[in-house]
N, C-alpha and C positions, 0 to 999 in steps of 0.2 A: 282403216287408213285408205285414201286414197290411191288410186294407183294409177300412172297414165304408163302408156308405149309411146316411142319416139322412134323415128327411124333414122338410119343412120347420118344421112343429109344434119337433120335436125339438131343431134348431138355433137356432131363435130360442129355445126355454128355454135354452142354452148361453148364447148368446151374453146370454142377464139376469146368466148366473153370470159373463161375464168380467170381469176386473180388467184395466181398460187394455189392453195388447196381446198379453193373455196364447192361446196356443195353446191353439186346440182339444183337440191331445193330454195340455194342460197338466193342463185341466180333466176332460180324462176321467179322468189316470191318479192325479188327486186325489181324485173320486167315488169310485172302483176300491178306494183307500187307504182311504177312511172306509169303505164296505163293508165292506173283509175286517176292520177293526178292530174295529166293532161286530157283526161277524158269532165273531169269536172272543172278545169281551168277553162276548156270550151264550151261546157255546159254555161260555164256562169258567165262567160264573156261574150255570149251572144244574148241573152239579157234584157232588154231595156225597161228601162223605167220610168 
């Protein structure tokens, strides 16, 4: 399994983003999600054809 360090900076922004009791991995692999979404939403919309 993977393992990262965070320093404390870092996790106390986490922890503004959590909802209730949600896991740390929860909110990472949602971050992760929006990323590659908007990173292929301007992938494709720069584009032309």
């Amino acid at each position: 399994m993977l393992s990262v360090e965070l320093d404390a900076e870092t996790v106390d922004r986490l922890d503004d983003l959590r909802v209730e009791d949600e896991s740390y991995d929860d909110i990472v692999t949602e971050l992760i999600n929006i990323y590659e979404a908007e990173e292929l939403t301007l992938f494709h919309g720069g584009e032309q054809y």
